[in-house]
N, C-alpha and C positions, 0 to 999 in steps of 0.2 A: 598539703591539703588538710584542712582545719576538719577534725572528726569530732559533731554535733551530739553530744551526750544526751540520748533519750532521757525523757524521765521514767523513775522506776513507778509503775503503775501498781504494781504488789504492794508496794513498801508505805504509798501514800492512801491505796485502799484500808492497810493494814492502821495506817496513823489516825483516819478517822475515826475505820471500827474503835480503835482507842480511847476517841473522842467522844462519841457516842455513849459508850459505857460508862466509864466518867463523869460523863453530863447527868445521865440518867440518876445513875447510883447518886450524885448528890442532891437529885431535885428529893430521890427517896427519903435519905439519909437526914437531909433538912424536915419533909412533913410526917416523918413516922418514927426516927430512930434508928439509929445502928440495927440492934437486937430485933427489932421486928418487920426488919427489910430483907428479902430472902433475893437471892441468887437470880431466882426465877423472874420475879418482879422486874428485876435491873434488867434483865435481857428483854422483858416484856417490853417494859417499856424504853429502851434501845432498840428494839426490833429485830435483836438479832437470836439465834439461838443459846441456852444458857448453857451448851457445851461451847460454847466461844468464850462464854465469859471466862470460862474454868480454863480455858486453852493461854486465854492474854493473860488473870492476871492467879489461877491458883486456885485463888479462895477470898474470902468479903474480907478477910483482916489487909491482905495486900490490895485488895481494890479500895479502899478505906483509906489507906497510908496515900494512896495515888490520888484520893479524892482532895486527899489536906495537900500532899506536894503541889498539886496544879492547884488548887486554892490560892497558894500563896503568891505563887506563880505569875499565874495567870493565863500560862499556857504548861502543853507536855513537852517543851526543850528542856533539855539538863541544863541547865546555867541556872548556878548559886545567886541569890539576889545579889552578892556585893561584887556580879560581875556582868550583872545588867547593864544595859545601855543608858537608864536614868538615874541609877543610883553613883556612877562613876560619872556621868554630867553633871549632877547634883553637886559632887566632890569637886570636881574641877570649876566650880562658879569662880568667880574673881574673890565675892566679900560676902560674909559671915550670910547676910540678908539674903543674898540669892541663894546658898546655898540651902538655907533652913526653907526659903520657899520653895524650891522643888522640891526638895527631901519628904516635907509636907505632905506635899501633892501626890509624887511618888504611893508616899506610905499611905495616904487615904485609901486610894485605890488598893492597896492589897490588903487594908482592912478590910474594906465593903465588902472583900471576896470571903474573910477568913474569921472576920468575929460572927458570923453567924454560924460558924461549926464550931465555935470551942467549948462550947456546952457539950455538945456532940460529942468532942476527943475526951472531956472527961469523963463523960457517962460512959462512953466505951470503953476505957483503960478501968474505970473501978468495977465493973463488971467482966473484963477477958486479961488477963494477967498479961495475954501475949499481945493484947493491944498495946500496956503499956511499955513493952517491951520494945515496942520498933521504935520508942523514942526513949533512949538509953540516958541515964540521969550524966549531967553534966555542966559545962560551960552551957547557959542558954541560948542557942543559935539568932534569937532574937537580940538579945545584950551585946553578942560581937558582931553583928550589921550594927548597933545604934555605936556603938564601941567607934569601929572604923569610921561611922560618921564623925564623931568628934572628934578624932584626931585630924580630919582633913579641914574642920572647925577650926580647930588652934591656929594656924599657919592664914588667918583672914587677917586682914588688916584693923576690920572693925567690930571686931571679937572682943566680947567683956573684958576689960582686964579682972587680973585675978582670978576668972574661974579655969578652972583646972581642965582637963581631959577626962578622968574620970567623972566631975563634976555634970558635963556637959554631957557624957555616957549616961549617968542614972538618971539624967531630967528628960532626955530622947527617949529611954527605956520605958521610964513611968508613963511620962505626957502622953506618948503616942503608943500605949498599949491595949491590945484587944476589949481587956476589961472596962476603960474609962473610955475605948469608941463606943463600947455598948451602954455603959451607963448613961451618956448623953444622947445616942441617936437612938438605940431601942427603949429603952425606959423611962429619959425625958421627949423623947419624940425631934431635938434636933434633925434638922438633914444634914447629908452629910458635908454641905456646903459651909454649914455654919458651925460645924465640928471644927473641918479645917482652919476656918476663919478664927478659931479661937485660940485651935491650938497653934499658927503661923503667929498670930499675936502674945501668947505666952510665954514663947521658947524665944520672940524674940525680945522682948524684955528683958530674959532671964540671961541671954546670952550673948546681945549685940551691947554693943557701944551705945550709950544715947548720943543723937546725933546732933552735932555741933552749931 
């Protein structure tokens, strides 16, 4: 006899309270600031009590880290981008071109979410020491996603010759970083349509074969 696994009702009440908060805290964190977003507020307007908030996430430094991780995300599951479901489709394309076009596309979307806090993470870190503590200096977790891009690059058929792996690391790294999606789409007004479109056109110039 096949025994029907209820869903846990606690656990998914508990995931949206999470969501909620989350939401909140960044729509704050985007029109006011880190520093002058208070606890209260976030629960205010989450609707929930602000001894909840202090119950899920502590304190605003850890609801803050949780606002950039789902940022980038896109949601609250633990799964590392380079073990997403689009960023390992991307890798598994057949040739260079499909690949750098999902990759693209991919990466667009976790821009939209995440260059509009990076003002935000450095305002925060050069004023709370312990901000800039939860992101520990090191390899840039950005450089080893664009990194592991390009080595699944190398092995295309119609892959530049001669550019290297690392090569094809620092031009993913550059082209498609927070700062140059912001320069384009917030301060010359592109959308992010034609963001992509230029940056798909770029990287493949820079990296495919011209075709025969």
């Amino acid at each position: 006899m096949n025994v029907v696994k209820r869903p846990d009702k606690r656990a998914e009440r508990s995931r949206r309270t999470r969501e909620k908060i989350v939401e909140a805290a960044r729509e704050l964190f985007l029109a006011q600031g880190y520093g002058a977003t208070s606890l209260q507020e976030v629960a205010d307007r989450a609707g929930v009590a602000v001894q909840t908030v202090y119950f899920v996430f502590g304190n605003k430094r850890t609801l803050f880290k949780d606002v950039v991780d789902t940022s980038i995300a896109g949601d609250t599951e633990p799964v590392a981008t380079m073990d997403r479901e689009w960023f390992q489709a991307a890798c598994a394309a057949p040739s260079a071109a499909e690949q750098l076009r999902a990759h693209v596309r991919g990466t667009r979307e976790i821009l939209g979410r995440v260059a509009p806090i990076m003002p935000l993470i450095a305002a925060a870190a050069a004023t709370d020491p312990q901000i800039a503590a939860q992101w520990p200096e090191g390899p840039d977790p950005r450089y080893t996603v664009q990194h592991a891009a390009a080595q699944a690059l190398a092995g295309k058929p119609d892959v530049r010759t001669g550019v290297s792996v690392v090569t094809a690391a620092d031009l993913l790294f550059g082209l498609l970083s927070p700062q140059l999606y912001l320069l384009f789409v917030q301060d010359r007004g592109w959308s992010p349509e034609s963001w992509e479109e230029w940056a798909l056109a770029t990287l493949t110039a820079q990296l495919c074969a011209a075709p025969r």
